[in-house]
MDAnalysis code that builds the backbone (N, CA, C; Angstrom):
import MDAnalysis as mda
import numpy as np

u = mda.Universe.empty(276, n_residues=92, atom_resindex=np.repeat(np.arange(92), 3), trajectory=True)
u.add_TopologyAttr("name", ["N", "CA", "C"] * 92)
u.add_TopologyAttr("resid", np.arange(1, 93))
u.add_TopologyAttr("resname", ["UNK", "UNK", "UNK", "UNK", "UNK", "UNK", "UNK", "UNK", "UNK", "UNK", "UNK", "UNK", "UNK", "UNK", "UNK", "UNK", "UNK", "UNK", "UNK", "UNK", "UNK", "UNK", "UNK", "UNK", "UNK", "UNK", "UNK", "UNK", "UNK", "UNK", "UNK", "UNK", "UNK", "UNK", "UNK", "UNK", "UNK", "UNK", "UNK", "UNK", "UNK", "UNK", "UNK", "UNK", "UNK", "UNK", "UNK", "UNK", "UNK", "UNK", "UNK", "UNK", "UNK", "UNK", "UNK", "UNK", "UNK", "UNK", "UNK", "UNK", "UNK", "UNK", "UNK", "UNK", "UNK", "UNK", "UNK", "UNK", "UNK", "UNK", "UNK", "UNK", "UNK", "UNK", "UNK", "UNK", "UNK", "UNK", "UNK", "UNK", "UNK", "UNK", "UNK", "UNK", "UNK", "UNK", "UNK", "UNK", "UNK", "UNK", "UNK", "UNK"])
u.atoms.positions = np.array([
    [0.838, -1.166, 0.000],
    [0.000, 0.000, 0.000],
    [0.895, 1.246, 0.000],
    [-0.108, 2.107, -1.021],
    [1.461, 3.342, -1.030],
    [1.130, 4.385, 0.214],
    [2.082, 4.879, 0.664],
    [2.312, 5.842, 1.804],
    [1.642, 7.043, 1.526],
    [0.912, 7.736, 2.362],
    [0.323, 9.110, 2.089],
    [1.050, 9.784, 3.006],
    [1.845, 10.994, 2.607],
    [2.584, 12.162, 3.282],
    [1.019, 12.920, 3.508],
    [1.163, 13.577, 4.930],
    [0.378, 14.873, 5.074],
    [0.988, 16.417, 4.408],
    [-0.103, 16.955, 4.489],
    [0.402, 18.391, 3.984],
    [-0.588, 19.058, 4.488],
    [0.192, 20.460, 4.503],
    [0.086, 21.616, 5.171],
    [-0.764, 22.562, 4.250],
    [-1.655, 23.785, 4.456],
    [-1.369, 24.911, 3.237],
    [-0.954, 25.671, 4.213],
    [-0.334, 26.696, 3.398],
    [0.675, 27.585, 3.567],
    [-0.176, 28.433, 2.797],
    [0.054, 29.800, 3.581],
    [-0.681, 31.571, 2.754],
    [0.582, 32.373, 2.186],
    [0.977, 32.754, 1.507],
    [2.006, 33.665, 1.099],
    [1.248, 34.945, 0.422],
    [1.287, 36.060, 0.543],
    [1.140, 37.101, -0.338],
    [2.852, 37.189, -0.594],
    [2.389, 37.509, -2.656],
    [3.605, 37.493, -2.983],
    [3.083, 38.425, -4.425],
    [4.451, 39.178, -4.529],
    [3.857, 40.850, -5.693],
    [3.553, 40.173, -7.125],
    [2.312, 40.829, -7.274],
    [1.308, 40.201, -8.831],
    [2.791, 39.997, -10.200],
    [3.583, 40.717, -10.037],
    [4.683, 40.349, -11.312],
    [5.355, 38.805, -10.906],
    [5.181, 37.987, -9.829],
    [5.963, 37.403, -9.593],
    [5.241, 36.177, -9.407],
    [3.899, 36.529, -8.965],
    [2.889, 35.296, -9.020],
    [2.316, 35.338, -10.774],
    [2.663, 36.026, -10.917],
    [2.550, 35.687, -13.258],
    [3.456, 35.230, -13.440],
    [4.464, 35.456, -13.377],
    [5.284, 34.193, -13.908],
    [5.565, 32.856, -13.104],
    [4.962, 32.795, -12.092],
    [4.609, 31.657, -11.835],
    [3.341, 31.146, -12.319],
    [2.507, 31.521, -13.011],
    [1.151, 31.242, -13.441],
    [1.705, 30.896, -14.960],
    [2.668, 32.007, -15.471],
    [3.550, 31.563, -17.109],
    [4.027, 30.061, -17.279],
    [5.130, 29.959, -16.223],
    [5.437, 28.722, -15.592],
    [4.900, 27.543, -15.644],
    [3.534, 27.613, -14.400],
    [2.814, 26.676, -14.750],
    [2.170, 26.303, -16.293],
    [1.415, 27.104, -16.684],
    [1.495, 27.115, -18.323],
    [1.814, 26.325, -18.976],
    [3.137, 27.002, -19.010],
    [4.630, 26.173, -19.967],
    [5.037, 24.685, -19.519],
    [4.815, 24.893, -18.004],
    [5.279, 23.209, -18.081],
    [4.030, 22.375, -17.525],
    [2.720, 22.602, -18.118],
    [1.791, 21.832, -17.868],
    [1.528, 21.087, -16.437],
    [2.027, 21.879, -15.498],
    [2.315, 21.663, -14.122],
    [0.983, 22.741, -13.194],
    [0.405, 22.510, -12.082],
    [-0.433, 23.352, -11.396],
    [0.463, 24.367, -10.903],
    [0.021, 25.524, -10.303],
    [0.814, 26.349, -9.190],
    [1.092, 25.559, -8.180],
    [0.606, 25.245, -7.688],
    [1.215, 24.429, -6.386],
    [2.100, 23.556, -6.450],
    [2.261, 23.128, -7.962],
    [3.763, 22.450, -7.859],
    [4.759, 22.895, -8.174],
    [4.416, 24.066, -9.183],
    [5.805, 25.010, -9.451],
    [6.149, 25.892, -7.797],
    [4.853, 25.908, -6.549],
    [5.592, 26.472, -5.644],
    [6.510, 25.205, -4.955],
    [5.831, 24.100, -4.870],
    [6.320, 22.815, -4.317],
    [7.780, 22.547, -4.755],
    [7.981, 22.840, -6.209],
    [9.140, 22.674, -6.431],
    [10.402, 23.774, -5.985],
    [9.639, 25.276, -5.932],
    [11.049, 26.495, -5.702],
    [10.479, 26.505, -4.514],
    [10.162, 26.285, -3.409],
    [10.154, 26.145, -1.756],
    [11.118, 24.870, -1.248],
    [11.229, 24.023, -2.095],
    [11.953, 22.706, -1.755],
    [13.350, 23.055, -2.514],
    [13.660, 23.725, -3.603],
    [14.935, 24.249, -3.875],
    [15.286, 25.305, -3.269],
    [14.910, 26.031, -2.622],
    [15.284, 27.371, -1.452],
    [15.742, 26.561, -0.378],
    [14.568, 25.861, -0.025],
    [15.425, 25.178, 1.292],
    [16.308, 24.146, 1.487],
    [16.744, 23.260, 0.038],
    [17.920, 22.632, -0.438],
    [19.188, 23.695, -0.298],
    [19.175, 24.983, -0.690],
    [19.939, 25.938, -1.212],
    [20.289, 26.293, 0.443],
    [19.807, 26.574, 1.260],
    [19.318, 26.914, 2.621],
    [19.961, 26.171, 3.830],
    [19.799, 24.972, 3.349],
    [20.627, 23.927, 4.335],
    [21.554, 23.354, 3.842],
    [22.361, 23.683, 2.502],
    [23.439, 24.017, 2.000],
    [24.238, 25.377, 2.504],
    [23.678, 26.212, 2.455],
    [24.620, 27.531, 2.996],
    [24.937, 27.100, 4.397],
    [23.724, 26.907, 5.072],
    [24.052, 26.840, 6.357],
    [25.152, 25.587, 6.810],
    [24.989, 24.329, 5.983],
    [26.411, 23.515, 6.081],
    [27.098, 24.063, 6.046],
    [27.370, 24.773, 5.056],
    [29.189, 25.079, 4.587],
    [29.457, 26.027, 5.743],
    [28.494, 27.186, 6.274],
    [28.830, 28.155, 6.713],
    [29.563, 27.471, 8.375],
    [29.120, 25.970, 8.893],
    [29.098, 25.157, 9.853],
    [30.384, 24.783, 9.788],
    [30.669, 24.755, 8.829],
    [31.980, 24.058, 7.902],
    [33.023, 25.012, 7.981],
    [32.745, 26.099, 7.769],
    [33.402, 27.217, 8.115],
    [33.865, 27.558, 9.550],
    [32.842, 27.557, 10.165],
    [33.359, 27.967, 11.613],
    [33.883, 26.999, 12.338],
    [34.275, 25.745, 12.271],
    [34.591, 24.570, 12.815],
    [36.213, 24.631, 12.064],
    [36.543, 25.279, 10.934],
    [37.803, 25.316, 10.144],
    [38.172, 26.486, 11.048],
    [37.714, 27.544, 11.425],
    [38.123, 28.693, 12.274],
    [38.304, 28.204, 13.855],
    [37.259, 27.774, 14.301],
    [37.553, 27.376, 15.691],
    [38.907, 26.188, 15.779],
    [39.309, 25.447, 14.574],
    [40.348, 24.842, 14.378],
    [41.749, 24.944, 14.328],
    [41.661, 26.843, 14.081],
    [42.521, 27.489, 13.417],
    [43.216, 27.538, 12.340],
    [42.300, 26.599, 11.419],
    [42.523, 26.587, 9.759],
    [42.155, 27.568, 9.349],
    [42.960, 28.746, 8.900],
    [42.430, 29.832, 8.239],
    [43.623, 30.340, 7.821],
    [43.172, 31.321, 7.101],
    [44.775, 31.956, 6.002],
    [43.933, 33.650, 6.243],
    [45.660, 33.870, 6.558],
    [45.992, 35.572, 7.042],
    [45.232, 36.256, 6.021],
    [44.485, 37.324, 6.108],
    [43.587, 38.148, 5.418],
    [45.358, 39.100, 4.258],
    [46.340, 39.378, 5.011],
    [47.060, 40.329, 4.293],
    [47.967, 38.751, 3.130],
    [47.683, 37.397, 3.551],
    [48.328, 36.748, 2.681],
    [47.628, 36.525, 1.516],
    [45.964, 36.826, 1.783],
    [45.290, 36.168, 0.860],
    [45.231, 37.934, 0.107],
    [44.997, 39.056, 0.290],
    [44.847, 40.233, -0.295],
    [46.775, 40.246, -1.176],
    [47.775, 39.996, -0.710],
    [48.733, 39.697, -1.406],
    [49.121, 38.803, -2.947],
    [48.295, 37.926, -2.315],
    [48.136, 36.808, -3.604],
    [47.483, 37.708, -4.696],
    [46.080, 37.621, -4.126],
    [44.599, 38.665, -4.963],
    [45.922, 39.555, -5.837],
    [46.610, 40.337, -5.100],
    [47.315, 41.425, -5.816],
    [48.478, 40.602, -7.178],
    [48.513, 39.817, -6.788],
    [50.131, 39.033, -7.641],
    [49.080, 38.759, -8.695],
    [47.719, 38.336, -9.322],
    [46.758, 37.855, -9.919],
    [47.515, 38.612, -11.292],
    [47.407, 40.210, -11.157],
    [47.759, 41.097, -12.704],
    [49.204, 41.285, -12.999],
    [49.964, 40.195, -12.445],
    [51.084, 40.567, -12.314],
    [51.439, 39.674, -13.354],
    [53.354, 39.497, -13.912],
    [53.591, 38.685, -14.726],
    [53.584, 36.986, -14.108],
    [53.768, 37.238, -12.937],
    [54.228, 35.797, -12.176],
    [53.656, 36.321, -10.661],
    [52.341, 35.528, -10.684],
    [51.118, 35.616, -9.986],
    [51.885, 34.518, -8.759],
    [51.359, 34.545, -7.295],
    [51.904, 33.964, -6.618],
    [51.104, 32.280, -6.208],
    [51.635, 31.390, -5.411],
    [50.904, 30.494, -5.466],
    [50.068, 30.456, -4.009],
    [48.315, 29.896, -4.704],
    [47.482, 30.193, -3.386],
    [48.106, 30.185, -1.883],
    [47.837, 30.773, -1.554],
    [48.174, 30.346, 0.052],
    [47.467, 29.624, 0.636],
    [47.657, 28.894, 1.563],
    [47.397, 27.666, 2.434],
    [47.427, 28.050, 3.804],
    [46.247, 27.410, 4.671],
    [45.758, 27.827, 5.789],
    [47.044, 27.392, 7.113],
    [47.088, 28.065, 7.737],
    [48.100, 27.845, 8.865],
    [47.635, 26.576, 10.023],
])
């Protein structure tokens, strides 16, 4: 027997240029509104708990003290237009 997920509705006011092309959208890909929102609410919050990894990822490399000197990495940045650009720097 197949599984039934529950669902929620959800209210959004959202500005008339932006709910038309989601209405275009639906349209074009023979899809309802509710799945073109189903689909960019579930890629925001893919996108969402991606940032927030890395950003996790980030501060765990800092609290580690993996990080590279702000004047080594603005040094490099600078060698970029040069004839013989320097090689990345690497975290201490």
């Amino acid at each position: 027997m197949a599984q039934t997920t529950g669902t929620k509705v959800l209210t959004a006011h959202v500005p008339l240029p932006l709910a038309e092309k989601v209405d275009m959208m639906a349209e074009r890909l023979e899809r309802s509104r509710g799945w073109i929102m189903k689909q960019a609410l579930s890629a925001w919050i893919a996108q969402e708990e991606e940032r927030d990894r890395l950003t996790q990822e980030a501060l765990a490399d800092v609290d580690a003290g993996c990080v590279i000197d702000h004047q080594a990495v603005q040094t490099w940045a600078d060698s970029l237009s040069t004839d013989e650009p320097l090689p990345v720097p690497v975290p201490r």
